[in-house]
C-alpha positions as CSV (number, residue, x, y, z in Angstrom):
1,X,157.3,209.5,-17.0
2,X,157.4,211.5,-20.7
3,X,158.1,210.6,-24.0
4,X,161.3,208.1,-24.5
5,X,161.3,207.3,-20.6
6,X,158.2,205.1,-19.8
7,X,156.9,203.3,-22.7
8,X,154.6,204.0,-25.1
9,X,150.8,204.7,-23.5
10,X,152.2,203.2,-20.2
11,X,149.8,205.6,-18.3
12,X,148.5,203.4,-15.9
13,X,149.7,203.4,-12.0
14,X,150.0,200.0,-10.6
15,X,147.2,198.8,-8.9
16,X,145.2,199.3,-11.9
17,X,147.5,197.9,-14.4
18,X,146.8,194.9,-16.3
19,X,150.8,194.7,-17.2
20,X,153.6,195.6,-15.8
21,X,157.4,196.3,-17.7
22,X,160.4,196.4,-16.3
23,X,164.2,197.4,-17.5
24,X,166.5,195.4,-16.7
25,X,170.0,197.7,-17.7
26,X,172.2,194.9,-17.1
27,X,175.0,193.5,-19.4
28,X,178.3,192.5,-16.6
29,X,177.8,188.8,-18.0
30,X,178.5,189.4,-21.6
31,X,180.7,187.8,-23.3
32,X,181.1,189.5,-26.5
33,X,179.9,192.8,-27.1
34,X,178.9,195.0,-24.0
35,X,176.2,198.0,-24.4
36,X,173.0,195.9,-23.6
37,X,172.4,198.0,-20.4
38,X,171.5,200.4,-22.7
39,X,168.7,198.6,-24.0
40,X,165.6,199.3,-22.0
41,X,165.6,202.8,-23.0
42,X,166.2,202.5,-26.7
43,X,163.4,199.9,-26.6
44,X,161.1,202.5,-24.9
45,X,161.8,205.4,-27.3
46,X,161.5,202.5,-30.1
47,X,157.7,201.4,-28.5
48,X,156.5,205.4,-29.5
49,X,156.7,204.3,-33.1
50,X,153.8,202.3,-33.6
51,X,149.9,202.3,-33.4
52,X,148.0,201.6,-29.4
53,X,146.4,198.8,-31.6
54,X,147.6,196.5,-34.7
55,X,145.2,195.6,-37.5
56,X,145.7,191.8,-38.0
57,X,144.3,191.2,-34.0
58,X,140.8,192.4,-34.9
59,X,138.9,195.6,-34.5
60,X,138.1,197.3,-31.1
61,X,140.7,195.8,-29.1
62,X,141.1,196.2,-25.3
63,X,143.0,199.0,-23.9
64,X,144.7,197.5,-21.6
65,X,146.4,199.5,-18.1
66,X,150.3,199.4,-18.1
67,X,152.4,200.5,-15.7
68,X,156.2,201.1,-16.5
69,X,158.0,200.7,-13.0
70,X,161.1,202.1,-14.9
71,X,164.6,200.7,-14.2
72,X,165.8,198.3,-11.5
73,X,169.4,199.8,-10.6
74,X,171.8,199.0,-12.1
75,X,174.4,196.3,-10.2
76,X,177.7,195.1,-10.8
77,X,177.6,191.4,-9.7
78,X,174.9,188.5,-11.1
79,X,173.6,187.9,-7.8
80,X,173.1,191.5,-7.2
81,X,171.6,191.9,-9.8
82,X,169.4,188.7,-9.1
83,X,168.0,190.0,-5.7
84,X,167.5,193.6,-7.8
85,X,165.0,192.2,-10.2
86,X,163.7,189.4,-7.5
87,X,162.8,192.5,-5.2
88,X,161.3,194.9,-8.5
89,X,159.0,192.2,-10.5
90,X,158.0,189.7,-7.3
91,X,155.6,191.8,-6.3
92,X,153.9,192.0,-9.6
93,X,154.1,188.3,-10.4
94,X,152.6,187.6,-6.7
95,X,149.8,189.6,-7.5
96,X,149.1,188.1,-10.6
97,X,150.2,190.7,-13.1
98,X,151.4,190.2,-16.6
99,X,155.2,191.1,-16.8
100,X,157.1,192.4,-19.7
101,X,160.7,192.8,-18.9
102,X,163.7,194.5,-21.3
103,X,167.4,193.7,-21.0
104,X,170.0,194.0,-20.6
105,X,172.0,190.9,-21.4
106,X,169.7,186.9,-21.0
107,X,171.1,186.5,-17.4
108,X,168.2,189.1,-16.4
109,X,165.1,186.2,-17.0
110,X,166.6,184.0,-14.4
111,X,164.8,185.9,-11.4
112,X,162.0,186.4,-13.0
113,X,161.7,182.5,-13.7
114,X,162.8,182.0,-10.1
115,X,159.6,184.6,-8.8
116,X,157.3,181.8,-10.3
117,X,157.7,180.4,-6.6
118,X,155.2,177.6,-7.2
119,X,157.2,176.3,-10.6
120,X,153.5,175.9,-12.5
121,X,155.1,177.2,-15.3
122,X,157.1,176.5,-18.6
123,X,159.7,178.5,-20.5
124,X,160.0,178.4,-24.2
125,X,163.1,180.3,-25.1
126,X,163.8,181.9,-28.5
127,X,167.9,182.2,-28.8
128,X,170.6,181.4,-31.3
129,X,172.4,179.9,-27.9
130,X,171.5,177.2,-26.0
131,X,171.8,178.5,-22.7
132,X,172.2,175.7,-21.0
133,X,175.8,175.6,-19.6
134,X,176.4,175.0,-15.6
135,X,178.1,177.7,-15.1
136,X,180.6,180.3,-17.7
137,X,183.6,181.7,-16.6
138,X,183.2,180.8,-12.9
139,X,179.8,182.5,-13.3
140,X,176.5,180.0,-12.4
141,X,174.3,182.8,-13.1
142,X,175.5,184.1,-16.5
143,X,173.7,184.8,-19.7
144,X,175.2,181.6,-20.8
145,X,173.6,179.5,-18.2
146,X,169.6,181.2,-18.6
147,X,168.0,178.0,-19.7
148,X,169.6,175.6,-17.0
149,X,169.0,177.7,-14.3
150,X,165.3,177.3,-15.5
151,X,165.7,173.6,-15.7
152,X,166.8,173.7,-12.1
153,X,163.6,175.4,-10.7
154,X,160.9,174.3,-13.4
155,X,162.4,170.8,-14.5
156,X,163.7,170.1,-18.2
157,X,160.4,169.1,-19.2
158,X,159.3,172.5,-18.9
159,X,161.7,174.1,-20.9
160,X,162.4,174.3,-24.3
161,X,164.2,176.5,-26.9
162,X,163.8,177.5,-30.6
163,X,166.3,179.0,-33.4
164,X,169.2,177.5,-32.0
165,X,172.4,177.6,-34.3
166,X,175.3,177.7,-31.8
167,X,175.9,174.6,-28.9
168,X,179.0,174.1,-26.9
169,X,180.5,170.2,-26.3
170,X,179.6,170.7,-22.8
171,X,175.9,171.8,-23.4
172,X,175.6,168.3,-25.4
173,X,177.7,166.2,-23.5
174,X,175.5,167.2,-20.3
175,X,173.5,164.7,-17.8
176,X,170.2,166.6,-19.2
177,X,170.7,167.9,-22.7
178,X,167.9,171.2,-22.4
179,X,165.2,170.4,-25.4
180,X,166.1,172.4,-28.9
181,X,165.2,172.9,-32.2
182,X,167.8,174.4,-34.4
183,X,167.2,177.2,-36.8
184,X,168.2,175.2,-39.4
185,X,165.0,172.3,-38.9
186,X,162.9,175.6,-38.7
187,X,164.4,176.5,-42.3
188,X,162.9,173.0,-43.4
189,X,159.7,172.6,-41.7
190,X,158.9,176.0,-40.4
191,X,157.8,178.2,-37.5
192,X,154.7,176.7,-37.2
193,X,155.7,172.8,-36.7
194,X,158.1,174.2,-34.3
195,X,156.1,175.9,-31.9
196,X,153.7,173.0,-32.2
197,X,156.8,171.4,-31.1
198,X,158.0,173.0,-27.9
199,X,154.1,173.3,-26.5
200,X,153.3,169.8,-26.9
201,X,156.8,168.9,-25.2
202,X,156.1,171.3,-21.9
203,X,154.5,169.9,-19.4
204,X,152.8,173.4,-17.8
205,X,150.0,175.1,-19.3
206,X,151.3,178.4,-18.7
207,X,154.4,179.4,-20.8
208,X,157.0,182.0,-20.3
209,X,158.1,183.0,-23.8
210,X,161.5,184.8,-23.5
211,X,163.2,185.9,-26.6
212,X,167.2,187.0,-26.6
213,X,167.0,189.3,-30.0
214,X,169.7,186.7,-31.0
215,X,167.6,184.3,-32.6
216,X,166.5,186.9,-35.4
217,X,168.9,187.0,-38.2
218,X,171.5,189.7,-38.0
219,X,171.0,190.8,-41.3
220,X,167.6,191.7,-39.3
221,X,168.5,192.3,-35.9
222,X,172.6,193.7,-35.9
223,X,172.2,195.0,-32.4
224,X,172.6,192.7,-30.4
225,X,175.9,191.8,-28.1
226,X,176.9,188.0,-29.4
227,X,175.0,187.8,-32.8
228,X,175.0,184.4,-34.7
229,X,174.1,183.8,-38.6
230,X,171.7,181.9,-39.8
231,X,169.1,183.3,-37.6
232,X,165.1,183.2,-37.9
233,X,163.6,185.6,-39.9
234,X,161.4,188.6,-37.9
235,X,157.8,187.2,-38.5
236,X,158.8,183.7,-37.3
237,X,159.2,185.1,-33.7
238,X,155.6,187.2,-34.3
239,X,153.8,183.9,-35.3
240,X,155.5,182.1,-32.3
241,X,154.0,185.0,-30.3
242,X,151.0,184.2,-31.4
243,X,150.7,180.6,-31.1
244,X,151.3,180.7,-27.4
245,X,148.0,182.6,-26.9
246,X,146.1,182.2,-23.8
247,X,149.1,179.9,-22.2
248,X,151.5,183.4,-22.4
249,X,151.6,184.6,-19.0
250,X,154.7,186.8,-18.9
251,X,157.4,187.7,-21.8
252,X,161.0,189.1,-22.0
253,X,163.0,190.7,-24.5
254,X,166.6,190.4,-23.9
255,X,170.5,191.5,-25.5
256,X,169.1,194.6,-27.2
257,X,172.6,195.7,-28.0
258,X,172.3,199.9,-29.0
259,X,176.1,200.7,-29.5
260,X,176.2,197.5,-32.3
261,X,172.9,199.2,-33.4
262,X,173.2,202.9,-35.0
263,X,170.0,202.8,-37.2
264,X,167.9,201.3,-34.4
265,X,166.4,198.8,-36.5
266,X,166.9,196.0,-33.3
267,X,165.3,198.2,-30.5
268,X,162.3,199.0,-33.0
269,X,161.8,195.3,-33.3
270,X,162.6,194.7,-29.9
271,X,159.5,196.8,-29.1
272,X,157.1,195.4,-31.7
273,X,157.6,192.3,-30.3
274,X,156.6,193.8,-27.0
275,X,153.7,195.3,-28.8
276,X,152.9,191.6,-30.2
277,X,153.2,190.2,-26.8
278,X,150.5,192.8,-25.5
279,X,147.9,192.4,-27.5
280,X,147.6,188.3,-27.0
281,X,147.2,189.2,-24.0
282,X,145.0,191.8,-24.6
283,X,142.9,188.9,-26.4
284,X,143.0,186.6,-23.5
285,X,141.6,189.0,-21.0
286,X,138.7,189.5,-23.2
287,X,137.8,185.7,-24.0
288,X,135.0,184.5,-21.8
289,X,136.8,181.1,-20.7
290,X,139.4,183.1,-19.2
291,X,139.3,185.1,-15.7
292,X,141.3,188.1,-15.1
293,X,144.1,187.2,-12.2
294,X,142.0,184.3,-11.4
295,X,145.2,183.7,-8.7
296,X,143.3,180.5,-7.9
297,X,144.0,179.4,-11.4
298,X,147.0,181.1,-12.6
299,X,150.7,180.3,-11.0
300,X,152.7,182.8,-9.1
């Protein structure tokens, strides 16, 4: 791959790799604006804007080996498009890799939750949306449904999700009502009691951060296919990053939206987030109480 088709200093194959990324050009479950299927690639040209390295995660950082398996095709219904991604990033979460993945509308983290066969691990979800319905528009597997179809497989105790400003009477009239916290008690307390928050309430020690660009502002983040005011400011979804440290053990970045997105402001912070997600990582592989794709240790 070149420039704006593999992201930036992806120049490892994938035996060697330490990560793995994925696009997942997928948006047939959106409900409001379509174009996400376009994301994956506006990230990637995006992720050629910054540094190999950022400053404020210490000097001589490890390079880390990432591979960029490119796009899984492109499908037209859900469960299509389930098997796609089951068949691209299973392999890599078998064998213990690290998985970054880029929508594409939110239905694209269900298989990937669903590859963590043995369920040791938890998803904290950053979205203006709950996620949490049965099923939208006759669809069980929609973008609308992310966080219950995690419940299903992982239990509720091992999901939660921050920045939410938008909740349907169903979601809260449900059996199980998915753990929140609203943007709006983030506003009041902060980022930083939040996280707090949603790691003490999973049960797993590993977490699954996925973030639909949703949850930033809009004033922030415009591109993006059902955008909500009220949002989270940019850094809060850095520091939540970064508070996850060594439990992180595979990220998403989903409803990067780059018709709704003509200055390209949402696919640049798409990426950075990426970048932010890498080098955690990056510190946990060089910390001495952690061993690399110890599978013994670490779920799959």
């Amino acid at each position: 791959m070149s420039y704006g088709t593999s992201f930036a200093d992806a120049e490892s194959g994938y035996n060697e790799a330490d990560i793995c990324i994925y696009g997942i050009p997928y948006d047939r479950t959106a409900c409001f604006r379509s174009g996400a299927r376009e994301g994956p690639n506006a990230i990637r040209r995006s992720s050629y804007n910054f540094e190999q390295t950022h400053f404020e995660h210490g000097h001589n950082q490890k390079k880390l080996a990432v591979y960029d398996y490119g796009d899984c095709s492109d499908q037209v219904l859900p469960d299509d498009m389930i098997d796609e991604v089951k068949f691209a990033v299973g392999p890599a979460i078998k064998d213990g890799k690290f998985t970054i993945a880029m929508g594409g509308d939110h239905s694209g983290n269900i298989p990937i939750i669903q590859c963590f066969k043995n369920k040791s691990i938890a998803l904290i979800s950053l979205d203006a949306h709950l996620d949490s319905r049965e099923e939208y528009m006759g669809v069980r597997n929609s973008h609308a449904c992310v966080t219950r179809r995690a419940a299903e497989h992982l239990g509720i105790d091992n999901v939660f999700v921050l920045g939410v400003r938008s909740i349907s009477e169903e979601e809260l009239d449900a059996e199980e009502i998915v753990p929140y916290i609203d943007a709006y008690q983030i506003y009041e307390r902060g980022i930083e009691w939040a996280v707090k928050q949603a790691l003490d309430s999973v049960k797993s020690e590993y977490v699954y951060v996925t973030v639909d660009i949703d949850c930033v502002d809009p004033a922030f983040a415009p591109g993006t296919g059902t955008p909500e005011p009220f949002g989270l400011h940019p850094i809060d979804v850095k520091k939540a990053i970064d508070m996850v440290g060594d439990r992180l053990i595979g990220f998403d970045v989903m409803e990067v939206c780059p018709p709704a997105d003509p200055a390209g402001i949402t696919s640049i912070l798409a990426a950075r987030y990426i970048k932010e997600a890498m080098a955690v990582y990056g510190k946990k592989l060089t910390s001495t109480s952690f061993t690399h794709r110890a599978t013994s240790s670490k779920p799959s």
